[in-house]
C-alpha positions in Angstrom: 0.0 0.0 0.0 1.1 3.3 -1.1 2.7 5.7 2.2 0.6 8.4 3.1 1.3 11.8 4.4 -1.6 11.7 7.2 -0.9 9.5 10.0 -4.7 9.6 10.3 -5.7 7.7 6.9 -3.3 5.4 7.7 -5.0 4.4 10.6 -8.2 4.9 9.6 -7.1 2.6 6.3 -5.8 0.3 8.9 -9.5 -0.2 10.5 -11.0 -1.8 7.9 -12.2 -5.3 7.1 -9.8 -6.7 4.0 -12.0 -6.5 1.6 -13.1 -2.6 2.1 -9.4 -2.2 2.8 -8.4 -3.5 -0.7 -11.5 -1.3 -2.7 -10.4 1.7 -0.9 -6.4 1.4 -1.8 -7.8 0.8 -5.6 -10.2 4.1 -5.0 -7.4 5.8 -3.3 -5.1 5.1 -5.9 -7.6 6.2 -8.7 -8.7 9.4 -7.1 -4.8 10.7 -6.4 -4.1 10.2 -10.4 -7.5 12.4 -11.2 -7.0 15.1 -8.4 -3.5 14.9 -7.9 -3.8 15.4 -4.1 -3.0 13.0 -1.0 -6.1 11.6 0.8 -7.3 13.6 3.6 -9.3 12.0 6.0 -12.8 14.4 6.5 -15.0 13.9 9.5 -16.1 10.1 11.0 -14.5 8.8 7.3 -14.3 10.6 4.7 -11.2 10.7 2.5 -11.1 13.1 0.3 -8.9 14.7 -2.1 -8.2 18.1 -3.1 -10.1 21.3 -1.8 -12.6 23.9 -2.9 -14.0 26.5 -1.3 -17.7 27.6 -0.7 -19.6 31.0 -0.1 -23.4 30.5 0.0 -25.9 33.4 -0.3 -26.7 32.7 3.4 -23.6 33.3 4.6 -22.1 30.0 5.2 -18.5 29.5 4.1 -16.4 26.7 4.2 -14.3 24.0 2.5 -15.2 20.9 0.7 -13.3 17.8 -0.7 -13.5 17.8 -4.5 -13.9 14.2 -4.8 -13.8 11.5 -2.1 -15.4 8.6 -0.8 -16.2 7.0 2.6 -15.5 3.3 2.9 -17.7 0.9 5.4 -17.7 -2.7 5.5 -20.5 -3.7 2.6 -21.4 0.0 1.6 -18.6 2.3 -0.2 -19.8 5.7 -0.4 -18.6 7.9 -3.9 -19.0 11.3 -3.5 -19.9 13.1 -6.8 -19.8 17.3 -5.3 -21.6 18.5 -8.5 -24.2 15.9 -7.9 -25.5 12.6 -9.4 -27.6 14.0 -11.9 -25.5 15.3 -14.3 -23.8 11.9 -15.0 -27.1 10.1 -15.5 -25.7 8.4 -18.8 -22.4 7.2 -17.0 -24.8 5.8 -14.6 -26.8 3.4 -16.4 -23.4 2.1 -17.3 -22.2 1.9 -14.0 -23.5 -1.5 -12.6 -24.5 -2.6 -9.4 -24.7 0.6 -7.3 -27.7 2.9 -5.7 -27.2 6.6 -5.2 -28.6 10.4 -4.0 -28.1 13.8 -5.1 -24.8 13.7 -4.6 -23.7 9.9 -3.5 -23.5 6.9 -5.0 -23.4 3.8 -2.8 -21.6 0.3 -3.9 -21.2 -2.8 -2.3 -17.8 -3.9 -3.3 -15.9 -2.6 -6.5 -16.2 -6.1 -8.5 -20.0 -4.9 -8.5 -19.0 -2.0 -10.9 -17.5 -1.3 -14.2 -14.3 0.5 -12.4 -13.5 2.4 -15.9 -16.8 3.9 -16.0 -16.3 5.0 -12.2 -13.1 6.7 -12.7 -14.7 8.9 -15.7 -17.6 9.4 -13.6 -15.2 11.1 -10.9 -12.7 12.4 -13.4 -15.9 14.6 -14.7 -17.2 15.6 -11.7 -13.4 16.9 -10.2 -12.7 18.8 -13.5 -16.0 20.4 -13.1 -15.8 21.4 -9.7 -12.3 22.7 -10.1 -12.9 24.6 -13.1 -15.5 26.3 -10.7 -13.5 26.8 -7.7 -11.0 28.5 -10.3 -13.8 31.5 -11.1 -13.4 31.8 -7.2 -15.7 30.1 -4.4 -18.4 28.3 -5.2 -21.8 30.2 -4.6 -24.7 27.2 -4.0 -25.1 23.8 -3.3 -24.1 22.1 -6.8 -25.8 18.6 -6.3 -29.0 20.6 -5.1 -29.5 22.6 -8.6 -31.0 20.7 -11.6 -28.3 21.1 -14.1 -25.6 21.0 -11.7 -24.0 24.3 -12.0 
């Protein structure tokens, strides 16, 4: 397994049954070649990679992870930022997976056409960061119908 820089997602990675242990080094690996960024782990579980920021309307500023997912034993979480519904063609090519507005939920990665996943989060992290580069994001991405 590849050395990380937080001490924290090494434990956390350390955690995990085998078989969540081996899908998340194969989504770790994946998501540090499309963002180019270490995992960082976020809250409870989250590890995500790379950083935007956020200014809502309502006042509310923060920082999100551009892409990420949260790994539990039978239930891998994918976090798509700009939402699920702008990739509804990658989707139906997907496999075996549910989702939400902005998640999609798979039982193990042998469920799943793993090329299909990477260009589903390759899209979504260009999108957001091409965003984030006209300065901080102003609403809630996977909340709007087209996504942007």
């Amino acid at each position: 397994m590849t050395a990380y820089s937080d001490r924290a997602v090494n434990d956390y990675l350390a955690s995990l049954d085998e078989q969540t242990a081996e899908d998340s080094a194969t989504l770790i690996d994946m998501m540090m070649r499309i963002s180019g960024h270490e995992p960082k782990l976020w809250n409870v579980g989250t590890l995500g990679f790379g950083t935007y920021h956020y200014t809502y309307d309502s006042g509310r500023e923060g920082d999100g992870h551009t892409i990420g997912f949260y790994p539990r034993k039978g239930k891998i979480t994918v976090y798509l930022m700009d939402g699920t519904a702008r990739h509804a063609e990658l989707l139906a090519r997907l496999g075996k997976h549910t989702g939400t507005g902005y998640c999609i939920y798979i039982k193990r990665l042998s469920d799943i056409e793993l090329p299909v996943l990477e260009q589903l989060v390759r899209e979504s992290c260009d999108f957001i960061e091409s965003l984030a580069q006209q300065g901080p994001i102003r609403n809630i991405l996977w909340k709007t119908e087209s996504g942007g």
